[in-house]
N, C-alpha and C positions, 0 to 999 in steps of 0.2 A: 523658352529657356530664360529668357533675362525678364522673364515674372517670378522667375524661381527664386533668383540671384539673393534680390534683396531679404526675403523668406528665411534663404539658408544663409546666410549673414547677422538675421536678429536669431535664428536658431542657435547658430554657433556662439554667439557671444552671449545668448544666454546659458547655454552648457559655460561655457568659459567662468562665466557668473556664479554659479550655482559649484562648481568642482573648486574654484577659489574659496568661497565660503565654508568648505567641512575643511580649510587648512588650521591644525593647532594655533592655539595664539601663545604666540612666543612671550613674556616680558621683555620690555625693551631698557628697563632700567634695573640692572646689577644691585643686587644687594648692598654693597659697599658706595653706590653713589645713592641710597636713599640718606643717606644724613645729609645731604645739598641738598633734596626738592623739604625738607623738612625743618631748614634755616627759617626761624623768624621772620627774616625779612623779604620771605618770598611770603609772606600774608599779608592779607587785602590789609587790614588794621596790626601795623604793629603792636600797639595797646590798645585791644581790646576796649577793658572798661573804662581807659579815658574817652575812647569813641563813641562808645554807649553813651557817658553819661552827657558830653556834649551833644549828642543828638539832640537829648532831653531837655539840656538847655536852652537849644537852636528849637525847638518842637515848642517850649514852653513859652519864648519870646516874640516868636511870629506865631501868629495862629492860622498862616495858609498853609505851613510847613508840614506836611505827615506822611502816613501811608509806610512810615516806619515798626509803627509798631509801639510808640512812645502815647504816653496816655497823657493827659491831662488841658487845658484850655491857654488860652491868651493871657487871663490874668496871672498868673504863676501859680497859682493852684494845681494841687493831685487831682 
């Protein structure tokens, strides 16, 4: 019996597993508080293309700097 124990215990919590997984997914966030997760200033860059283009600055003035995505060399050249 107590070879079984352990058996019917990864049995049942995989049934557990599996009966939790077909539950609908609720949303968790109310139409009316999407304009908070959509505030500005919950983004990684609040401006954008001043980020961008200081990358390019910072990418153009070191040249060990990359892996961004910014093209051009150490001399200041495109």
């Amino acid at each position: 019996m107590r070879s079984l124990l352990p058996l019917a215990v990864a049995a049942g919590s995989l049934l557990a597993a599996a009966l939790a997984g077909c539950s609908p997914v609720q949303p968790w966030v109310k139409p009316y508080q999407r304009e908070h997760l959509a505030d500005p200033i919950m983004s990684f860059d609040p401006h954008p293309a001043s980020a961008a283009y200081m990358d390019h600055v910072y990418a153009v003035r070191q040249a060990a700097r990359g892996g961004t995505g910014a093209v051009g060399g150490g001399c200041g050249c495109n």
